[in-house]
ROTORMI-979246 format. One record per residue (C-alpha): residue in one letter; x, y, z; residue number from 1. Coordinates in nm, 4 decimals, always signed. Layout:
# ROTORMI-979246
<r: A; x: X; y: Y; z: Z; k: NUM>
...
END
This chain:
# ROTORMI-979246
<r: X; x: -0.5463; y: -2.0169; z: -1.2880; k: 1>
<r: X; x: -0.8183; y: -1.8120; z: -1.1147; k: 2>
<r: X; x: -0.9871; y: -1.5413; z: -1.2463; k: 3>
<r: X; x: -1.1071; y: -1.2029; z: -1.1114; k: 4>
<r: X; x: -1.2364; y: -0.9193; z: -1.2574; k: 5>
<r: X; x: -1.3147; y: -0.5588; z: -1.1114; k: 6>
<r: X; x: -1.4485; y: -0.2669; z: -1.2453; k: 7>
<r: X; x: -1.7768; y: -0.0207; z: -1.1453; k: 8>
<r: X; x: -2.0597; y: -0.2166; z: -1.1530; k: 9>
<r: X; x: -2.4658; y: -0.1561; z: -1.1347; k: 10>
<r: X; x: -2.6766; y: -0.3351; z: -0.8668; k: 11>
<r: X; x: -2.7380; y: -0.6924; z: -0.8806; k: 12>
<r: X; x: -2.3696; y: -0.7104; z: -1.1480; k: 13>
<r: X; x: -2.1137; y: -0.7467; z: -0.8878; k: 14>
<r: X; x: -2.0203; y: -1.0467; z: -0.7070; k: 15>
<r: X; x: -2.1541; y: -0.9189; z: -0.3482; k: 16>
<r: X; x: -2.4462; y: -0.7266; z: -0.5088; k: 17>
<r: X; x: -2.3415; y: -0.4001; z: -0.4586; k: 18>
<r: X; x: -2.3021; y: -0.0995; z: -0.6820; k: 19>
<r: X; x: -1.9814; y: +0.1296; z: -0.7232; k: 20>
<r: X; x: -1.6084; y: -0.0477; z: -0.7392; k: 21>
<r: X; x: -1.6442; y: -0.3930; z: -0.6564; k: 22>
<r: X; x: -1.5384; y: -0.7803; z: -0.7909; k: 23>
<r: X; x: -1.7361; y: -0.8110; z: -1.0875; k: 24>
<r: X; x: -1.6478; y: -1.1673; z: -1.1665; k: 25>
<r: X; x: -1.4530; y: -1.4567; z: -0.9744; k: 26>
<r: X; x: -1.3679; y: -1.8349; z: -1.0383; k: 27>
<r: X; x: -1.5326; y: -2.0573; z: -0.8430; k: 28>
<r: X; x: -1.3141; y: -2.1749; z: -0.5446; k: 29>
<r: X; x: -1.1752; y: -1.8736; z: -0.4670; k: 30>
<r: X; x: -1.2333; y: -1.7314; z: -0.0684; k: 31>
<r: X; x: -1.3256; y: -1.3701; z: -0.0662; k: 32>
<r: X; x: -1.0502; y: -1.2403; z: +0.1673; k: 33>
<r: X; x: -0.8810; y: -1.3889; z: -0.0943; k: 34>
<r: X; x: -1.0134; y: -1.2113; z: -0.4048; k: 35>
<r: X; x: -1.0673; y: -0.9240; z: -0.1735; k: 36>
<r: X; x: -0.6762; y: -0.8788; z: -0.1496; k: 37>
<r: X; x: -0.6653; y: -0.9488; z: -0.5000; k: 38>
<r: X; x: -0.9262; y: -0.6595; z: -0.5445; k: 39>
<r: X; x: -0.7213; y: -0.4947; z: -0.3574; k: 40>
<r: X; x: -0.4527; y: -0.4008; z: -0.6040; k: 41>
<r: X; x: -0.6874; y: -0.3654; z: -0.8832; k: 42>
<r: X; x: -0.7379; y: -0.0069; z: -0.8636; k: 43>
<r: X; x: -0.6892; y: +0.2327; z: -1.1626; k: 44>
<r: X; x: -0.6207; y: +0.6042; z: -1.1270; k: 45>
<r: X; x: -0.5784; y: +0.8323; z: -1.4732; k: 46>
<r: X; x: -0.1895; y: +1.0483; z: -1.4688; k: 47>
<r: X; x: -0.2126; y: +1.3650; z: -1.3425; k: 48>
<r: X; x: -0.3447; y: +1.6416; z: -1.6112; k: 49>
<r: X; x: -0.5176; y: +1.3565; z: -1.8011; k: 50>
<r: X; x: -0.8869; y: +1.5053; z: -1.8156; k: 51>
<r: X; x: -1.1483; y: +1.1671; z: -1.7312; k: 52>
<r: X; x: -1.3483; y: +1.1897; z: -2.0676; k: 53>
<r: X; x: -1.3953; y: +0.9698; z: -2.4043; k: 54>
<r: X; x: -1.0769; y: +1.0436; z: -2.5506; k: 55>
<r: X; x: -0.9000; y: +0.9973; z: -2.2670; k: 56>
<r: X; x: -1.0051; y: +0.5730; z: -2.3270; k: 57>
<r: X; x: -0.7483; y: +0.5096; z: -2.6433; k: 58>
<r: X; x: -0.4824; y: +0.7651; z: -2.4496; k: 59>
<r: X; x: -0.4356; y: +0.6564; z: -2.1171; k: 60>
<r: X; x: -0.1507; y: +0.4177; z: -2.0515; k: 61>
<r: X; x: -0.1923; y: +0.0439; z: -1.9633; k: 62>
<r: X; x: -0.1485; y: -0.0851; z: -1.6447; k: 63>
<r: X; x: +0.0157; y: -0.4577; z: -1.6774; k: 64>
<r: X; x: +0.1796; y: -0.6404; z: -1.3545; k: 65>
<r: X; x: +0.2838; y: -0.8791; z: -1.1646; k: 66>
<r: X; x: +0.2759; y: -0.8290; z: -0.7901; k: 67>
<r: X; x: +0.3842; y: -1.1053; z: -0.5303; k: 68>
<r: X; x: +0.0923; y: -1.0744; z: -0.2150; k: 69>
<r: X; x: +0.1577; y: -1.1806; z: +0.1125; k: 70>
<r: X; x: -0.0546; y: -1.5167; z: +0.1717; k: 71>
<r: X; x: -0.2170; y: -1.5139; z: -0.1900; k: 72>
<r: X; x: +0.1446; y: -1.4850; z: -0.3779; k: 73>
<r: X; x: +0.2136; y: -1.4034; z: -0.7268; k: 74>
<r: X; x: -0.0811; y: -1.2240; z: -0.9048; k: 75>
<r: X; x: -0.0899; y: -1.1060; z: -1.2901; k: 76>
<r: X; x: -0.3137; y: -0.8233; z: -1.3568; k: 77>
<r: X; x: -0.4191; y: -0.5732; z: -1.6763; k: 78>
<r: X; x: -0.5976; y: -0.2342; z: -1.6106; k: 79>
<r: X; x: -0.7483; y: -0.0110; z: -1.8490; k: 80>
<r: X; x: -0.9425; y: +0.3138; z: -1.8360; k: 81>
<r: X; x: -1.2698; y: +0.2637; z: -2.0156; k: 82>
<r: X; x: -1.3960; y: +0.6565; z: -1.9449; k: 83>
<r: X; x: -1.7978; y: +0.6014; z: -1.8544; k: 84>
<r: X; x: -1.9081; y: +0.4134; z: -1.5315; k: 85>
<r: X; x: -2.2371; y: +0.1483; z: -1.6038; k: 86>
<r: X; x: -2.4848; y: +0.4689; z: -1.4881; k: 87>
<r: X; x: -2.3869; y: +0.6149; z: -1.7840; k: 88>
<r: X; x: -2.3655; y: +0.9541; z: -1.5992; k: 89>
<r: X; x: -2.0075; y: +0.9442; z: -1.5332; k: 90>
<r: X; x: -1.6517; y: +0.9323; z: -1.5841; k: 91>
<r: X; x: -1.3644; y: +0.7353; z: -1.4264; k: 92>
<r: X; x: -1.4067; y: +0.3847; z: -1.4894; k: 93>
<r: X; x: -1.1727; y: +0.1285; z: -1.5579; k: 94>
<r: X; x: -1.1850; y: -0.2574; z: -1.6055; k: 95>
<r: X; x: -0.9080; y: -0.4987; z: -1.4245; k: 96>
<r: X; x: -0.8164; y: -0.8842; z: -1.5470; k: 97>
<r: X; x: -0.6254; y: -1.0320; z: -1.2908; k: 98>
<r: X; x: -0.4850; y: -1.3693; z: -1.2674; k: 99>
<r: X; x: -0.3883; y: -1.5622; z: -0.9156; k: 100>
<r: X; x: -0.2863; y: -1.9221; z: -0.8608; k: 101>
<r: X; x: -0.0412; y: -1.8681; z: -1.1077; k: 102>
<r: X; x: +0.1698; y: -2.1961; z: -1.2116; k: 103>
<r: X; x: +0.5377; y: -2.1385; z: -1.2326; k: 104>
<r: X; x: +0.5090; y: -2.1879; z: -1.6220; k: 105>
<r: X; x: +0.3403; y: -1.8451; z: -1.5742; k: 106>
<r: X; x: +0.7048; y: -1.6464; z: -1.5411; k: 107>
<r: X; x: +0.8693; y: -1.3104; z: -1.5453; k: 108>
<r: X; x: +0.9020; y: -1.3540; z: -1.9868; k: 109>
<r: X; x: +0.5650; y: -1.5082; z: -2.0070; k: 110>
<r: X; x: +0.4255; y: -1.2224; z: -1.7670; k: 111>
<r: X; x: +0.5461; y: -0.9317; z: -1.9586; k: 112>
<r: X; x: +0.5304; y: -1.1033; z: -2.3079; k: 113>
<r: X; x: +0.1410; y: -1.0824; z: -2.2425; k: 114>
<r: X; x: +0.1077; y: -0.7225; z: -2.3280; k: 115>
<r: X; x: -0.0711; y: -0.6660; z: -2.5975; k: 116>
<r: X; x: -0.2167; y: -1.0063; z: -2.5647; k: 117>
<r: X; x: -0.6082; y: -1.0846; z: -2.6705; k: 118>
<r: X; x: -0.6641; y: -1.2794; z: -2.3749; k: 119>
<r: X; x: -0.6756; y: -0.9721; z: -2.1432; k: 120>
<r: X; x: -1.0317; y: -0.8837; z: -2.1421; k: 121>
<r: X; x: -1.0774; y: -0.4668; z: -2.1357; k: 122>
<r: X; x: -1.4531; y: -0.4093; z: -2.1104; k: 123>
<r: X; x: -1.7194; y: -0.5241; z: -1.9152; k: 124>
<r: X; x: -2.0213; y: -0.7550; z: -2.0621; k: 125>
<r: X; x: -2.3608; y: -0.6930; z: -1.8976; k: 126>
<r: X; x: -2.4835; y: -0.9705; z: -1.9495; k: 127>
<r: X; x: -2.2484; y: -1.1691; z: -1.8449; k: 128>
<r: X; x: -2.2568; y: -1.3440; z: -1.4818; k: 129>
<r: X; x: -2.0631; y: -1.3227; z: -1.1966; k: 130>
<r: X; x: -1.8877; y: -1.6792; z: -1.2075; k: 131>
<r: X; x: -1.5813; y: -1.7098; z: -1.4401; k: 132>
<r: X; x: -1.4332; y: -2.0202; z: -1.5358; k: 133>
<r: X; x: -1.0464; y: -2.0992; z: -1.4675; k: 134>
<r: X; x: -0.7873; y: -2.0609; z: -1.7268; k: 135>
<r: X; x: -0.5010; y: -2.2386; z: -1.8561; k: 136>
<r: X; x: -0.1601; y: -2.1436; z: -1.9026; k: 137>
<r: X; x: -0.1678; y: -2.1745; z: -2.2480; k: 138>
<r: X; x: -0.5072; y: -1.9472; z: -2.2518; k: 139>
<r: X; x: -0.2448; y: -1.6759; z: -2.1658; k: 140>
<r: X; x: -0.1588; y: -1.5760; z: -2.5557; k: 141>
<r: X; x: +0.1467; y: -1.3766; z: -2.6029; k: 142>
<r: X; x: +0.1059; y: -0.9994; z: -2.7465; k: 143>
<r: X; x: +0.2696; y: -0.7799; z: -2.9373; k: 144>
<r: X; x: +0.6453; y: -0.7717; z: -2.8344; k: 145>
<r: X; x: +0.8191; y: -0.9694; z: -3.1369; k: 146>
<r: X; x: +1.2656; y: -0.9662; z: -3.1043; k: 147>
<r: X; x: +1.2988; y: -0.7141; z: -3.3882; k: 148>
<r: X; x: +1.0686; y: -0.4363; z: -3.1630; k: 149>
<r: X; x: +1.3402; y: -0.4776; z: -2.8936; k: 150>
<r: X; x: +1.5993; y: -0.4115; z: -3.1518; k: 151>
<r: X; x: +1.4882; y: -0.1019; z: -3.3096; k: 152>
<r: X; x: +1.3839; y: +0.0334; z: -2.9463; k: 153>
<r: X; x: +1.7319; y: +0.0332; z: -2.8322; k: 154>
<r: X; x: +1.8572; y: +0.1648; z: -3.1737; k: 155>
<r: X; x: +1.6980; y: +0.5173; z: -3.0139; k: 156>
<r: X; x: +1.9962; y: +0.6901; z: -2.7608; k: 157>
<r: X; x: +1.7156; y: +0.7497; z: -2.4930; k: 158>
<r: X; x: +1.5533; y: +0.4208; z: -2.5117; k: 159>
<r: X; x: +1.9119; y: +0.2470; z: -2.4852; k: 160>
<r: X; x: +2.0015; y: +0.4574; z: -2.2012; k: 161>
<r: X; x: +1.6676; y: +0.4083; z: -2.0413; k: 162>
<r: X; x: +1.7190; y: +0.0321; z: -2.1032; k: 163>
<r: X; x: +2.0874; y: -0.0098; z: -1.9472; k: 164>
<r: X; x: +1.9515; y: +0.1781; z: -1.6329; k: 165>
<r: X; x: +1.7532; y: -0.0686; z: -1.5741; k: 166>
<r: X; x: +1.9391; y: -0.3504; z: -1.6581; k: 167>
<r: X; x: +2.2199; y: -0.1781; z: -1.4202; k: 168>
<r: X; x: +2.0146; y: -0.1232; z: -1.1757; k: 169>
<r: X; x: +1.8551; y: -0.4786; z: -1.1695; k: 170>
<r: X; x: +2.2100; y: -0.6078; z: -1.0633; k: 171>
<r: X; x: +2.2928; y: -0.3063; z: -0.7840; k: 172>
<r: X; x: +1.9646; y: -0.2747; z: -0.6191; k: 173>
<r: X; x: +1.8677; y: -0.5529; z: -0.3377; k: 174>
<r: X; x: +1.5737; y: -0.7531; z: -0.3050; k: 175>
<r: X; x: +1.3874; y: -0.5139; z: -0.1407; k: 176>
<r: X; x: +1.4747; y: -0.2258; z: -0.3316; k: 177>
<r: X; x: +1.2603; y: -0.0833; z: -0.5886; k: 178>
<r: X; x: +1.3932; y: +0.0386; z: -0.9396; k: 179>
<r: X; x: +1.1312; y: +0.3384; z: -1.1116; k: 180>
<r: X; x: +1.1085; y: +0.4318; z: -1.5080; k: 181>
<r: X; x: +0.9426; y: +0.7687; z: -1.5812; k: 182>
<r: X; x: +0.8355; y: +0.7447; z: -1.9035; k: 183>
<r: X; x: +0.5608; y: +0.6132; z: -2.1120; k: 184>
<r: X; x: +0.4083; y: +0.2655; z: -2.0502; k: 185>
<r: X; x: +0.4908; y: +0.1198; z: -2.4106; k: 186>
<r: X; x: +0.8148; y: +0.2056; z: -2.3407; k: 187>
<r: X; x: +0.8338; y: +0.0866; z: -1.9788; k: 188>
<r: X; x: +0.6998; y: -0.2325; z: -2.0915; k: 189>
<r: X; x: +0.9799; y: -0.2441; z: -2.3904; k: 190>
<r: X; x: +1.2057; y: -0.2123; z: -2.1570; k: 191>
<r: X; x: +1.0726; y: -0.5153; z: -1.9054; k: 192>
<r: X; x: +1.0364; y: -0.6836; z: -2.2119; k: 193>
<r: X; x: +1.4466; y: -0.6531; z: -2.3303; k: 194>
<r: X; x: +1.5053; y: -0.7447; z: -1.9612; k: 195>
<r: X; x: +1.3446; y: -1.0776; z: -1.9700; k: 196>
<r: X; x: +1.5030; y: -1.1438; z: -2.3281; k: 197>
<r: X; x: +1.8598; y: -1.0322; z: -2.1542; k: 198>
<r: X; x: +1.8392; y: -1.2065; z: -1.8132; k: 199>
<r: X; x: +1.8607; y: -1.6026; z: -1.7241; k: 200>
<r: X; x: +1.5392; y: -1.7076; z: -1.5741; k: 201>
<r: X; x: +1.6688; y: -1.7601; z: -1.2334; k: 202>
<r: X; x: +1.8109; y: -1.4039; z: -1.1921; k: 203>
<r: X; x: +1.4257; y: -1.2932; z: -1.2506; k: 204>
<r: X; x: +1.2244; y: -1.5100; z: -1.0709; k: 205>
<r: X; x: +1.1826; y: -1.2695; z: -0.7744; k: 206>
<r: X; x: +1.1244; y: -0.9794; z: -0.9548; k: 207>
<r: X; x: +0.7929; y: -0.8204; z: -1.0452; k: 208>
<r: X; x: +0.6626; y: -0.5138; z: -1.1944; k: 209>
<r: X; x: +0.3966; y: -0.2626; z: -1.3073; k: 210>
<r: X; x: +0.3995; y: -0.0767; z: -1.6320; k: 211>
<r: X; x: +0.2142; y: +0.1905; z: -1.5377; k: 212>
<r: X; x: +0.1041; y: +0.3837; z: -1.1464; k: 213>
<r: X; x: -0.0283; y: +0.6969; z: -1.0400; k: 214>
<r: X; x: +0.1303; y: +0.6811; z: -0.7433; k: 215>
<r: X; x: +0.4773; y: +0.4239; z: -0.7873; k: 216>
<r: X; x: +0.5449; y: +0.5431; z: -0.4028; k: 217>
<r: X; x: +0.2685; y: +0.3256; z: -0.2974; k: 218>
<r: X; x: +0.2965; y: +0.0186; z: -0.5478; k: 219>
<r: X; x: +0.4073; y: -0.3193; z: -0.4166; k: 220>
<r: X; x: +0.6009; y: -0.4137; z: -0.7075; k: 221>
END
């Protein structure tokens, strides 16, 4: 699997050279419209009301998914806010993993079992280069979602509800329909989670997700 990773970097640290939002890191191999699509849905953008500081780093929610591109197809990515930009002068940066070229070993379980996982990486490293190496499937380490957090999730009358909404809807909704959770990412991602513990594999192979977006309206999952 190729790798790509995208955050705000300083002069000379991103893979074109330039400063500000750009591809900090690629595999070797891949073209750049290609990891410029791929940069593409990357982006990060803190909730409404949530104030871009320090604390906001361990409060604002995670941003896991798996998006399907036109021409590039399925790509896995993990967001985080990480507050100060490499200038040290201000806040609003985040830091994006993404994944592409991903085998079909790489599924809708194994997508959203990742969260949590120590594979994603969630800071930059200055010193390291631009040029990442591929990984394996295996690399991709599941997280934190064991069978008994599923149970006592849907033991809660909101999260049970929120839960056979979605599972509901899943079977209602076509293809090209999009299903929306308000609520908090955890508990989005719970719920993804129960979903691919509920579903055979062949009723989710087309469907993707994102546990968290500023603006769902304009999300392609």
């Amino acid at each position: 699997m190729k790798q790509l990773l995208y955050t705000s970097c300083q002069a000379g640290k991103s893979v074109n050279g330039s400063t500000g939002f750009q591809v900090r890191a690629v595999s070797d191999g891949v073209a750049s419209d290609r990891y410029r699509q791929a940069a593409g849905v990357a982006g990060y953008m803190l909730p409404d009301g949530v104030t871009p500081t320090a604390a906001a780093v361990s409060l604002a929610p995670v941003r896991l998914t798996l998006l399907a591109l036109p021409g590039i197809g399925r790509v896995l990515g993990h967001s985080v806010y990480v507050g100060l930009e490499p200038s040290g002068n201000r806040f609003g940066n985040f830091f994006s993993h993404m994944l592409l070229d991903l085998p079909a070993t790489i599924d809708f379980g194994r997508a959203i079992g990742s969260w949590g996982s120590p594979f994603w990486q969630r800071s930059d490293d200055p010193n390291a280069g631009t040029t990442l190496v591929e990984a394996l499937p295996e690399d991709l380490k599941s997280g934190t979602f064991k069978t008994d957090d599923l149970r006592n999730f849907l033991k809660q009358e909101g999260h049970r509800e929120m839960f056979l909404f979605l599972l509901h809807a899943v079977f209602v909704t076509k293809p090209d329909q999009r299903i929306f959770l308000v609520a908090d990412a955890p508990d989005v991602a719970m719920c993804i989670y129960g979903l691919s513990r509920s579903l055979p594999v062949g009723l989710l192979s087309d469907l993707t997700f994102s546990t968290y977006e500023k603006s769902p309206l304009s999300c392609s999952a």
